[in-house]
N, C-alpha and C positions, 0 to 999 in steps of 0.2 A: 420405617420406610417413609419416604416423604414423596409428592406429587411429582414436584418438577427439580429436577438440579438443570445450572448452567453452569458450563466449565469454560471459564475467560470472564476475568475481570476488566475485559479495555473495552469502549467505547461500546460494541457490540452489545458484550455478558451485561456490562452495566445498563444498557438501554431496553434490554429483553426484560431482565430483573424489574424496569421499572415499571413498564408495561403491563405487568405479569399483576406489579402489586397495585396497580392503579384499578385492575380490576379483580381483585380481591384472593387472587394467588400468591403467595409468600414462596419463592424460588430460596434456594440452596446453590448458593455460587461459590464455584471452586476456582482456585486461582495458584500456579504454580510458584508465581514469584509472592514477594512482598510486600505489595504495594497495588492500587489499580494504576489501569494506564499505562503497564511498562514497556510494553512499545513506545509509547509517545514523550517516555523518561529517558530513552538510551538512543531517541533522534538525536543529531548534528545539532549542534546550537542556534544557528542562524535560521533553523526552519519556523514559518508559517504557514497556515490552513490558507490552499489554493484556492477556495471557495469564502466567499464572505460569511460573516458572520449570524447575518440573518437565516439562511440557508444551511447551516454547518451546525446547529445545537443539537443535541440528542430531544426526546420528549418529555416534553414537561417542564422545560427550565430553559429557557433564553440564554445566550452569553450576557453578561451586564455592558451595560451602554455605554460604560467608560475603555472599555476594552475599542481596539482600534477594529477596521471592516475585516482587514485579513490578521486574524487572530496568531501570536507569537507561540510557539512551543512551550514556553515555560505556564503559559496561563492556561493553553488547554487543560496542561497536567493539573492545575488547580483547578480549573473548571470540573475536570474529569473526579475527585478528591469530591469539591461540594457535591457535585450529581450524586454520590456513591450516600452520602452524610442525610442530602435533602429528602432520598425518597431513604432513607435507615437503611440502608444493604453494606452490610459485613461480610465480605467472603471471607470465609475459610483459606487464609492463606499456607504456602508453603506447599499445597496439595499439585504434587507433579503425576496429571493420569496417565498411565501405563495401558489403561486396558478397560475394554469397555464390552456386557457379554449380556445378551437377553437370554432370559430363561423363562419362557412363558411369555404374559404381559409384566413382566416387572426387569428394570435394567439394573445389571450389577457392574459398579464404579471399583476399579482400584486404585490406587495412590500408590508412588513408588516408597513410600514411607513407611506403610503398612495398612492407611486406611482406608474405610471401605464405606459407600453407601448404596442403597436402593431409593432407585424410583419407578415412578410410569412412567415417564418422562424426563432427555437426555435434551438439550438443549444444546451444539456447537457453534463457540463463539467462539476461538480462539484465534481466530485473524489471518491476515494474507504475508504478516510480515515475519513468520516465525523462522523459517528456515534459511537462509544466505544461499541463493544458487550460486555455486562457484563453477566456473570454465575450466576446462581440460587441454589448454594450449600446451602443444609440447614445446618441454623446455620449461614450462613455468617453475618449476620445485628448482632452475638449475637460476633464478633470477636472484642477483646482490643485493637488490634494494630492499626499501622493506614493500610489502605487499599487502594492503588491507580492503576487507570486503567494510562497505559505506556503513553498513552495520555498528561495526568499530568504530568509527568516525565520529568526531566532536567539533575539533578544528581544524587551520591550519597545521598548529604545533603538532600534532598528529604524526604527521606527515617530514620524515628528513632531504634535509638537498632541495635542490632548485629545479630540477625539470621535476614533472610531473604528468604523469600519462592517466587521464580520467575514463575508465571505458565505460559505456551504456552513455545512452541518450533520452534515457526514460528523464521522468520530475528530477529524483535524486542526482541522477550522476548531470543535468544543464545546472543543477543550480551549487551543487558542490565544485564545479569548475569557476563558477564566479566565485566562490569564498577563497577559492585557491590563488586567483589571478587578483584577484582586489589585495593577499594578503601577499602582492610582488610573486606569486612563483611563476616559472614558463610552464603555460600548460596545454597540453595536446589533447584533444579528446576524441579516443576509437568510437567511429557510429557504423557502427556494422549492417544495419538494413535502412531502408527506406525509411523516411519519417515523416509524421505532421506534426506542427507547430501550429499552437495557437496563442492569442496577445493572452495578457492576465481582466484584459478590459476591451471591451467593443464597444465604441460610441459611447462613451461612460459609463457602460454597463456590466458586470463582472462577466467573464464567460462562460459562468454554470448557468448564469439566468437565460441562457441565448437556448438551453433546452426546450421551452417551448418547443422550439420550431421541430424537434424530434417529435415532440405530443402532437404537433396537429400535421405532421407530415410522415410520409415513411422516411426513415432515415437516410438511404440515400438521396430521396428530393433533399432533404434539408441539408445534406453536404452539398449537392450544385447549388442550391439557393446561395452558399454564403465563401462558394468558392472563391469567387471574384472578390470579395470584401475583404478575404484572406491576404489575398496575393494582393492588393491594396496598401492595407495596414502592413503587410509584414518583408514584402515585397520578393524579389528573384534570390530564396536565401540556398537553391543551385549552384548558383556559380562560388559560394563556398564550400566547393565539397559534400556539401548535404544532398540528398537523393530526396525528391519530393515520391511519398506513396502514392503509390497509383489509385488508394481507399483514400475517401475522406475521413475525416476526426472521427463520424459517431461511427461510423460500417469496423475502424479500425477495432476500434470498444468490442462492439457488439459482436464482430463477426471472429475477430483473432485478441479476444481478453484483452489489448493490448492500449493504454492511457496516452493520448497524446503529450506531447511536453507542453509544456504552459510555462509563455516565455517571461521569464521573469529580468532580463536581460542579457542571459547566453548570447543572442544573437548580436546585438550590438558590439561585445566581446568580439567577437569571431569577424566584422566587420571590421574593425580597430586591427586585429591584427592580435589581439593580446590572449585569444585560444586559436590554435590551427585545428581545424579540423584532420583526423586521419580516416580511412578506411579499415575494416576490421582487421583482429589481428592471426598472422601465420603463424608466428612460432616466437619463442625466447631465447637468447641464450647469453646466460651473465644477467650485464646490466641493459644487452640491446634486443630494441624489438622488432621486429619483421613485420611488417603489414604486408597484404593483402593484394598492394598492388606493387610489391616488390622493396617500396624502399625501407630502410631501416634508422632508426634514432635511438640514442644512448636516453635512460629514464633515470634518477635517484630512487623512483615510488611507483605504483602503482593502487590506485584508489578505481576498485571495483562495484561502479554500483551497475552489479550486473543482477538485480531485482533477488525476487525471494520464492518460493514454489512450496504449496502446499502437500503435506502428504498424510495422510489419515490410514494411513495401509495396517500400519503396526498396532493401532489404536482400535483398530475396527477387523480384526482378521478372519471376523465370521458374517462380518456384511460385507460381500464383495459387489453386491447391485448397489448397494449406496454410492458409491463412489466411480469418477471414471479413471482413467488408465493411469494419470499421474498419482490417485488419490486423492483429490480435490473431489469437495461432495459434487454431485450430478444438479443437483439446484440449491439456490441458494434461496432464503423466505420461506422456509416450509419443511414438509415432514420430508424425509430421502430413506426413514423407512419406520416399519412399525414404532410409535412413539420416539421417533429420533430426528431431529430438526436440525438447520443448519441456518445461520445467517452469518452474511456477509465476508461471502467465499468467490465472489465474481465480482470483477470490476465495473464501476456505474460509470455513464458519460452525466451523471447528475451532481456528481461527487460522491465519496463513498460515504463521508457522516448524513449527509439526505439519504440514500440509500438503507442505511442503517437503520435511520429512527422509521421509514417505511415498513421494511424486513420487520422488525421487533414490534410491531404493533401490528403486522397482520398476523404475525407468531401465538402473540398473548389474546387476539382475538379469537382464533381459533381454537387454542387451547381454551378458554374460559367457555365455549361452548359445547366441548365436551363436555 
C-alpha cells in the first residue's frame, strides 16, 4: 500500500505530485493514456495559454525566458514533459481507472486492465476536458456534412467544403472561427446565450493580471469598476448579434462556472463581415440549419465546440456526497471526502494553470500535516 496515489497526469496530477515531493511525499500517479499532458497533446494547433507566462507555470519551475508571454501549445506539452522529468515523477501509464472503493481508512484503485492499488490517499486530477458535451438538436444524426466536436479538431483541413457553422462562443469555439476564416472558409458562428468579452490586453497589461481588483473588491464592485473600460476598448459589439450578459466577467465565473471569451480577434472578424454571427440553433435537416430566430443556411461542417462536462458518477458510486448532480466534485483544493481530494474541477477567473499550482500546494500542505 502506498500513502498518496494521484490519478491524471496533466498539468494538475503533475503539479500535486510535485508539491507532494517538495515536501517529502513521493505520490503514485496514474495516468490512462501514454504520455503526460494529453489533453494539451490533442488541442487544435494554433492554440496558446490565455494567460501570460509569468502567471501560467505550475510550481517550482518557470516557463524559460526564450518562450514568448502567451505561451504556444506545442511548448506547454514540452514544458509539461520537463516538469514531469525535473521533479523525477513517472506515472504509471496506460492505467484507465474504472472504480474507486474505501474500505475502512485505506482506498482501493482499479484499472480496466486488471490492476489494482491501495492507498490513504486518492488524489483527483483528471481535468475539466475529459468528456465532449454534445447537443441534442433534432435532426442532428439526419445532417450530410461532416460534424465534429472541437475535441477532434486540429485544423482547418479537418473540416470539408466552404461554409462552416462554428457553434459555442466559449475560448475554443471565438478562436477556432478565426483559424477557419483566416484559412478562406464562410463561417457563421451559433451564440446561443448572452455573453462577455474581454480584450487578451488592458492598457498593456494581460487580463488575468486585472484580478487584483477581484482580491481587493467583492466581485461585483470590480465588474462595475471596469465596465465602462470594457465598453471603451471593445466597444457596442450588440449591434452584431451578440447579446451583452447582463453578469459582469468575474460574477459570470463565479456565479454560473462559466469563462468569459478572451478576444483574441473574433470580434474584428465579425466587424469585417468575415464571421456572421447566428442565434442558437432549432433543429437540422440534411445539410440545413434552422436557428432560433427562424431563419435557415445551408452548412458543408459543423465544428462543435460546445465545451466538456465532468462526471465522476461511475467512478465514485459509493460517494454520492462527494459529488454534485452532474458529478463534478462539490469543491475543488481539498478533501470532498474521507481521504479523497479533488483539484481543479471549477473554473478560476485567475486562469486555471494559477489556479492549479494554488489547488496543489494547499493539497500537499495539508496532506504533509497529517
Amino acid at each position: 500500500m502506498v500513502r498518496v496515489v494521484v490519478i491524471g497526469a496533466g498539468p494538475a496530477g503533475l503539479a500535486v505530485a510535485a508539491s507532494l515531493k517538495e515536501r517529502g511525499i513521493t505520490a503514485t500517479v496514474l495516468e490512462r493514456s501514454e504520455s503526460v499532458g494529453s489533453a494539451w497533446r490533442r488541442h487544435y494547433d494554433r492554440l496558446a495559454l490565455h494567460t501570460d507566462k509569468a502567471r501560467s507555470n505550475l510550481p517550482g519551475l518557470p516557463f524559460a525566458d526564450r518562450l514568448p508571454r502567451y505561451v504556444p501549445r506545442v511548448e506547454v506539452v514540452n514544458y509539461l514533459e520537463a516538469y514531469a522529468e525535473h521533479f523525477g515523477i513517472a506515472p504509471a501509464f496506460g492505467a484507465n481507472i474504472t472504480r474507486l472503493r474505501r474500505d475502512g481508512n485505506e482506498w482501493h484503485i482499479a484499472a480496466e486492465d486488471g490492476r489494482k492499488w491501495q492507498a490513504d490517499h486518492v488524489i483527483l486530477a483528471t481535468g475539466m476536458a475529459d468528456h465532449p458535451a454534445r447537443p441534442d438538436w433534432p435532426g442532428l444524426e439526419s445532417f450530410t456534412g461532416k460534424s465534429l466536436h472541437s475535441r477532434d479538431y486540429r485544423r482547418p483541413g479537418d473540416l470539408p467544403g466552404e461554409r462552416v457553422l462554428v457553434v459555442g462562443f466559449g475560448n475554443s469555439g471565438g478562436e477556432l472561427a478565426i483559424d477557419l476564416a483566416e484559412a478562406g472558409r464562410k463561417v457563421d458562428l451559433a451564440v446561443r446565450s448572452p455573453v462577455n468579452i474581454l480584450p487578451k490586453e488592458l492598457l498593456g497589461r494581460p487580463i488575468g493580471n486585472w484580478d487584483i481588483l477581484r482580491r481587493l473588491f467583492p466581485y461585483k464592485v470590480a465588474d462595475a469598476l471596469t465596465v465602462g473600460l470594457l465598453r471603451i476598448v471593445l466597444g457596442d459589439y450588440q449591434k452584431y448579434g451578440l447579446k451583452k450578459s447582463a453578469k459582469g466577467p468575474f460574477a459570470q465565473i463565479i456565479e454560473d462556472g462559466r469563462i468569459p471569451l478572451i478576444d483574441l480577434g473574433t470580434l474584428r472578424l465579425i466587424r469585417s463581415g468575415k464571421i456572421k454571427v447566428r442565434p442558437g440553433i432549432d433543429s437540422i435537416n440534411g445539410n440545413k440549419v434552422r436557428f432560433k430566430d427562424g431563419a435557415e443556411a445551408a452548412y458543408d461542417a459543423l465544428l462543435l465546440a460546445t465545451g466538456y462536462k465532468v462526471d465522476l458518477k461511475t467512478l465514485l458510486p459509493e460517494e454520492p456526497d462527494a459529488l454534485d448532480e452532474a458529478g463534478r466534485p462539490r469543491k475543488s483544493g481539498g478533501e470532498i471526502a474521507s481521504g479523497l481530494w479533488a483539484l481543479s474541477y471549477h473554473p478560476s477567473p485567475d486562469g486555471q494553470l494559477r489556479r492549479i499550482g494554488g489547488e496543489a500546494k494547499a493539497i500537499a500542505d495539508a496532506l504533509s500535516a497529517l
